[in-house]
C-alpha positions as CSV (number, residue, x, y, z in Angstrom):
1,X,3.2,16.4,148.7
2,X,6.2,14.5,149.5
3,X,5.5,11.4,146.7
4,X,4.9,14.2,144.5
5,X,8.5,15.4,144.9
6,X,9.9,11.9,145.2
7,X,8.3,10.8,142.0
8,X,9.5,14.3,140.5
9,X,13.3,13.7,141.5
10,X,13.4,9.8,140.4
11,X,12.4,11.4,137.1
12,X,15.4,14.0,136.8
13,X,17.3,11.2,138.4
14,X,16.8,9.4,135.3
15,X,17.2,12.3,132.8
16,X,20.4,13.1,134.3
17,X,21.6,9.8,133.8
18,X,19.7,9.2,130.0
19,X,22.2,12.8,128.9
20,X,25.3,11.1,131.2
21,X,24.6,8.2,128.3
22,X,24.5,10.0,125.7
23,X,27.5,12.1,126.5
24,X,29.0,8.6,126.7
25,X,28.1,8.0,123.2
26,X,29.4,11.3,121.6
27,X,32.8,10.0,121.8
28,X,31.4,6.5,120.2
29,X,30.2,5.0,116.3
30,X,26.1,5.2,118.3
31,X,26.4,9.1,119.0
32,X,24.9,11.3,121.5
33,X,21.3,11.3,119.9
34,X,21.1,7.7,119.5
35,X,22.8,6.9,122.6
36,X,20.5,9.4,124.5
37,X,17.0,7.9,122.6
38,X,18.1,4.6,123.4
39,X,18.5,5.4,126.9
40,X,15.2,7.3,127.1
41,X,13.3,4.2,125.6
42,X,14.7,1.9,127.4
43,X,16.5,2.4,130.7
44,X,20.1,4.2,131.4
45,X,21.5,0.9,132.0
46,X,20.5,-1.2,128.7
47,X,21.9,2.4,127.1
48,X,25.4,2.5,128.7
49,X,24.9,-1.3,127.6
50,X,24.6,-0.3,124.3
51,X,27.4,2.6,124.1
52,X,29.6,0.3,125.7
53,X,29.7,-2.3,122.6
54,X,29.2,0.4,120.2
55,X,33.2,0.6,118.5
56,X,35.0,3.9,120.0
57,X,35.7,6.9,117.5
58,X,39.8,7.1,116.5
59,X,41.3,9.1,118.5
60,X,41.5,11.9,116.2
61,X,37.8,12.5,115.1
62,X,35.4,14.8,116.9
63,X,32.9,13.9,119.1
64,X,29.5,12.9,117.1
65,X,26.6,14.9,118.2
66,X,25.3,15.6,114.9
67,X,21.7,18.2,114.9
68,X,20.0,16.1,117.3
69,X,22.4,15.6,119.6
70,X,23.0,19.7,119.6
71,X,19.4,19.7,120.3
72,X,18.8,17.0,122.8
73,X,22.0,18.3,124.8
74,X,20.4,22.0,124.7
75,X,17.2,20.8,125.9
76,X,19.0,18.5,128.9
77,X,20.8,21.0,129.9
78,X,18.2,23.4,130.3
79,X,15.8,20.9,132.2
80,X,19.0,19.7,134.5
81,X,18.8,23.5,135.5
82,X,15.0,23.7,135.8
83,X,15.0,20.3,137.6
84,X,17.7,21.4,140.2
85,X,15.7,25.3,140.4
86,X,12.7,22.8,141.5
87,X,14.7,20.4,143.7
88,X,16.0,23.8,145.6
89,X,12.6,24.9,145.9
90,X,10.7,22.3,146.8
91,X,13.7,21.5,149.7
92,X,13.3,25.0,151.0
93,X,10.0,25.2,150.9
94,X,9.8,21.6,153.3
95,X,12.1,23.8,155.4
96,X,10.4,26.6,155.3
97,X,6.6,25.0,156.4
């Protein structure tokens, strides 16, 4: 049971940091989408990598998140929730037993 949670949080671990990426790359030429798919594919690190020597936006244009960023950044926010709901009650119920 406890490998099972382990493996579960070093998962969410990493999706947490893929969408901390990709938020990185909103305000960047990459994006959030690609900045996020990139980071998915390959690790967090090579991602931030990536962002990093991507050129930054000028400082007077909006962030880029384009449809699938909108999308992605709906659908990581809703698992960050889920994954912390799960976190929670997998930690109580270890408490609990």
């Amino acid at each position: 049971m406890f490998s099972g949670i382990l493996l579960f949080g070093l998962l969410s671990g990493h999706l947490l940091f893929d969408v901390l990426v990709g938020l990185l790359g909103s305000r960047r030429n990459i994006g959030f989408g690609w900045a996020f798919i990139l980071s998915v594919v390959l690790t967090p690190l090579v991602g931030f990598i990536l962002v990093l020597l991507s050129e930054p936006l000028p400082k007077d244009a909006e962030s880029k998140y384009g449809c699938l960023g909108h999308s992605f950044g709906c659908l990581g926010t809703i698992f960050m929730v889920l994954i912390v709901a799960a976190i929670l009650f997998g930690l109580l119920t270890i408490l609990v037993a």
